[in-house]
C-alpha positions, 0 to 999 in steps of 0.5 A: 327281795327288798323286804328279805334284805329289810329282814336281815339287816334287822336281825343283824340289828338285833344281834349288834344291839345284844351284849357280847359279855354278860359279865360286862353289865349291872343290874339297874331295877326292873321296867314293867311295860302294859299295853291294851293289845293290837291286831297281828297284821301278818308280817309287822305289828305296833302296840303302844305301851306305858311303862314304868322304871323302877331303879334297883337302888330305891331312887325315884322312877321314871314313865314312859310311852312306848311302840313295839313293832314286830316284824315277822310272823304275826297273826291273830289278835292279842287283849291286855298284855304286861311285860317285865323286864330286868334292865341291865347296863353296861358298867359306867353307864351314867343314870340320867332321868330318863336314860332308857329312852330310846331304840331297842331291838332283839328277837321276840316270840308269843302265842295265846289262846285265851291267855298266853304268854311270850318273851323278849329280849332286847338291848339298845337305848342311849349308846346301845348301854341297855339290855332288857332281860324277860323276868318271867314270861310275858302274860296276855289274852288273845288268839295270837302267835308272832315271831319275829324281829321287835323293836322297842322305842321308849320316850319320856311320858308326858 
């Protein structure tokens, strides 16, 4: 019963971290995240990311170290994996260094056999001012399929 509650406050999580107008949000470039791979351990996984920033309007970039853990269906394992995203900001959102650092939340969904694929969409960071938008599907190796609730922390690279 505790982890069904755990469940669905995430999901709400994921729904209040989502923008309630499109039209509300700027473009601001493109993050594009790596990651060497996890094991699906049933209901959560974490896998560790870097990812770099790079701002629409030509202006210096900013890394940074992530954790994505799911929560929900996960089984299998997954090799090399690359995420991009388009950021997108509320209007008005002051672009600080490392703005993006923070929570996101969204609903995310993957599968590979060999090669697969996955996408995510997310929203939260500094004010819950961010949402990142799938470009194109998420590319990775492995023998895996997850659906489920993610959660994205991003934090300055050292």
């Amino acid at each position: 019963m505790i982890k069904k509650t755990f469940i669905a406050t995430l999901a709400l999580a994921a729904l209040y971290a989502g923008p309630s107008a499109a039209q509300n949000y700027v473009a601001l470039g493109r993050l594009v995240c790596g990651s060497d791979g996890g094991t699906g351990m049933i209901l959560t996984s974490t896998k560790n990311l870097l990812c770099t920033f790079k701002p629409a309007n030509g202006s210096p970039g900013a890394t940074y170290a992530g954790t994505i853990r799911k929560i929900g269906i996960d089984i299998g394992k997954t090799g090399k994996s690359t995420m991009i995203w388009d950021v997108l900001a509320k209007t008005g959102t002051p672009m600080t260094e490392y703005a993006l650092a923070g929570e996101y939340y969204g609903i995310g969904a993957d599968a590979s056999l060999a090669v697969g694929g996955g996408a995510k969409v997310i929203g939260g960071g500094t004010n819950k001012a961010f949402m990142l938008q799938p470009v194109n599907v998420q590319v990775q190796e492995g023998l895996n399929i997850a659906i489920g609730i993610d959660e994205l922390t991003l934090a300055p690279a050292s």
